[in-house]
C-alpha positions as CSV (number, residue, x, y, z in Angstrom):
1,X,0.0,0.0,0.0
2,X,1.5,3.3,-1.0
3,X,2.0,6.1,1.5
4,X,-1.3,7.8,-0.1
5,X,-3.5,5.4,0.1
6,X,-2.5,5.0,4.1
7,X,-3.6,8.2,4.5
8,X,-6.8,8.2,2.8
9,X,-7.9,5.1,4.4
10,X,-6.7,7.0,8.0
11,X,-8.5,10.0,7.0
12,X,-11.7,8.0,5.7
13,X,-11.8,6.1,8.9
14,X,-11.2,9.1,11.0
15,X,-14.0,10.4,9.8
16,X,-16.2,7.8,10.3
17,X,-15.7,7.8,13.6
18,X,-16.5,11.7,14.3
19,X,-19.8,11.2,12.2
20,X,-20.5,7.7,14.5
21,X,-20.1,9.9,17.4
22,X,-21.2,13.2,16.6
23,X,-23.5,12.5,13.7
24,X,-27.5,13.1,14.0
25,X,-29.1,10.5,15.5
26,X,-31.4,8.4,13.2
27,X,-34.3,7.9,16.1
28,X,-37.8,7.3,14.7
29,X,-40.0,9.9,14.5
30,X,-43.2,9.0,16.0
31,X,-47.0,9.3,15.3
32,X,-47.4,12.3,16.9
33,X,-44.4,14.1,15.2
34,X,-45.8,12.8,11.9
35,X,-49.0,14.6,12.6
36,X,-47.5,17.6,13.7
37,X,-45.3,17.4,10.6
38,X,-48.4,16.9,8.4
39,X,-50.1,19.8,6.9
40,X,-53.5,20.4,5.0
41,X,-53.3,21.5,1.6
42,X,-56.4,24.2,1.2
43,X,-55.2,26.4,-1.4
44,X,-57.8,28.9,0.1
45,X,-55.7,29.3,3.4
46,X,-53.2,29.7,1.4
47,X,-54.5,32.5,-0.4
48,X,-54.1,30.8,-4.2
49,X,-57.1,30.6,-6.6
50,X,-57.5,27.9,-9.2
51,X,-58.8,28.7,-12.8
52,X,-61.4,26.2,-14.7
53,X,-58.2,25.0,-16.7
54,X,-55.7,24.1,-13.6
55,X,-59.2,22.1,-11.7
56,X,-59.7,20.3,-14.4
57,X,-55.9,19.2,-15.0
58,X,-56.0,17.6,-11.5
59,X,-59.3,17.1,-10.3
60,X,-58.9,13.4,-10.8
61,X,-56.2,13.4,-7.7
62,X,-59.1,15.2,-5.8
63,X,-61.6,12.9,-6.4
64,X,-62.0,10.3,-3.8
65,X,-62.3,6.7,-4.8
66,X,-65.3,4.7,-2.9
C-alpha cells in the first residue's frame, strides 16, 4: 500500500468515527411528530385561486375513490 492510500484510508476512517459519534441521530420519528409534521393542503388558506383549466388538470387526484 503506497503512503497515499495510508492516508486516505486513515482519513476516511477518522472520519467515520467523528460522524459515529457526533453524527445526528437516526431515532424514529413518531405518530405524533408525523401529525405535527403533516399539513392540509387548502389552497384557500393559502390564499391561491384555481382557474377552470388548472381544476380540471388535477381534479382526478381530488376525487376520492369509494
Amino acid at each position: 500500500m503506497s503512503a497515499r492510500a495510508k492516508m486516505s484510508s486513515f482519513l476516511g476512517s477518522l472520519a467515520g468515527l467523528f460522524l459515529l459519534l457526533f453524527g445526528k441521530s437516526s431515532a424514529k420519528p413518531t405518530a405524533k411528530n408525523l401529525q405535527q409534521a403533516e399539513f392540509k393542503s387548502s389552497t384557500q388558506r393559502l390564499g391561491i385561486r384555481f382557474n377552470e383549466r388548472i381544476r380540471d388538470i388535477f381534479r382526478f387526484r381530488w376525487l376520492k375513490r369509494r
